[in-house]
Every structure is written in C-alpha cells, then in structure tokens.
Residue, then its C-alpha position, 0 to 999 in steps of 0.5 A: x272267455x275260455x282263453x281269458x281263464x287259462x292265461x289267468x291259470x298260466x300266471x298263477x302257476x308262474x306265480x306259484x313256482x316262483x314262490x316255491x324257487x325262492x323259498x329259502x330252506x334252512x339246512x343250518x340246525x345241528x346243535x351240538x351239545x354234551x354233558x360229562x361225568x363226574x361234572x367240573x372235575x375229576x381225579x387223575x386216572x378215574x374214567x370220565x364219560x362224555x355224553x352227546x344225546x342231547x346234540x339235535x337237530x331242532x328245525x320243525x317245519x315241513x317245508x325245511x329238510x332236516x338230516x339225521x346225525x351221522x357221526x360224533x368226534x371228540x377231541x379230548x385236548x390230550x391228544x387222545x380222540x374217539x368217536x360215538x355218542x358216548x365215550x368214555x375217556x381216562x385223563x393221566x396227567x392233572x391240568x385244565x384240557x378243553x374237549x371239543x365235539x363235532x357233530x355231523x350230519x347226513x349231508x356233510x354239514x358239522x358244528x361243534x361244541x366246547x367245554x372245560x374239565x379240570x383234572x385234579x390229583x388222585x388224592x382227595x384235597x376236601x379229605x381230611x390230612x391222615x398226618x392231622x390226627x399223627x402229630x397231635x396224638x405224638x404231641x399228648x404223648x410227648x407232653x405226657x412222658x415230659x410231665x411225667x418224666x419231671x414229676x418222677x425226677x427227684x430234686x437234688x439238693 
C-alpha cells in the first residue's frame, strides 16, 4: 500500500511540473504612449513638450514577470533626438514632422509610438490682419479730403 501512494505522489509531481514548463509567460506588455504640448500645432520657435508617463507596462497577473521602464528615446523627425521621460524640443522650420518613441525595458524588449505635429508660422494666422484697420482709415481719409476738396473748389464759369 505504502508503494501505491508514493508512485500516485511521483505522477502528480510529473504532473505539476509538466504544467509549470509549459505555462506560457507573456513578456510582450510595454505600451508605448505620449502626449505633447501645445497639442495639433505649434508655432516656429515655441518649445514643445513631449510627455511619456502614460507608457506602461499594463500585465496584472502573478504568474507573468513584468520589468520596469529603462529608457525612452524619441526621434523628433528633424533630425534632432533625446532621451527621458519628458523632453522638451523647439522646431525652427515650419512643416508636418512625425516624432516617434521607444520605450525600452529592463530586459531589452522595446516598442514605439507615433504621432504627428504641425508646425506652423510664428505669426498667428486666426489673428486679425494689423493692415485691416490701415487701409480702411486711409480709405475714409481719402474719401474725406476728396469730398472736401470738391466742395471747397469754386466752379468756374
């Protein structure tokens, strides 16, 4: 009886092991995310802030490993790159550049991110034209002198 139990407790531990190889562990859950600011656009020359504390690792389960964070690089698609969490970059050309963040963590695995920001000229374009307000007070001016320059001309006869 005694040898029954004991191959019975042998199968079980096989058993056990077996499950524990072959369980799969999910290494695969870095998420790359960021935000910049002034969002959409900004203009030539104003600093843009890039923003990536919203990149995780969002696994919860005790059986798969997760490892923290250990670098973030960007790529600002002007040429120009840095690295940290949060960085802060000037654009000093207008155009549409794509900005791209890698995220990498402890054990080497790295995903990325993309997005889009236009950059715009250093002048307002939903400000009202300065010239606006010009050419209508030098149009009442010159309509002015005009009536007054007909009504002080004596007619000739």
């Amino acid at each position: 009886m005694k040898r029954e139990n004991s191959r019975i407790f042998l199968v079980v531990i096989t058993m056990v092991m077996m499950v524990v190889a072959f369980t799969p562990r999910v290494y695969g859950c870095l998420d790359a995310n960021f935000y910049y600011e002034p969002p959409n656009t900004a203009p030539v020359g104003d600093t843009v802030t890039f923003n990536a504390s919203t990149s995780t690792c969002d696994w919860n389960s005790t059986i798969n490993y997760t490892y923290p964070i250990v670098s973030y690089d960007w790529d600002f698609g002007d040429g120009a790159t840095d690295e940290g969490e949060v960085v802060t970059h000037i654009y000093t050309e207008q155009g549409t550049y794509g900005i791209t963040l890698e995220i990498t963590d402890e054990k080497g695995d790295s995903v990325s991110a993309y997005a889009e920001i236009k950059i715009g000229s250093t002048v307002n374009e939903d400000e009202f034209p300065v010239w606006i307000p010009v050419v209508v007070v030098a149009a009442g001016i010159g309509v002015a002198l005009s009536v007054y320059f007909l009504r002080v001309r004596k007619p000739t006869k």
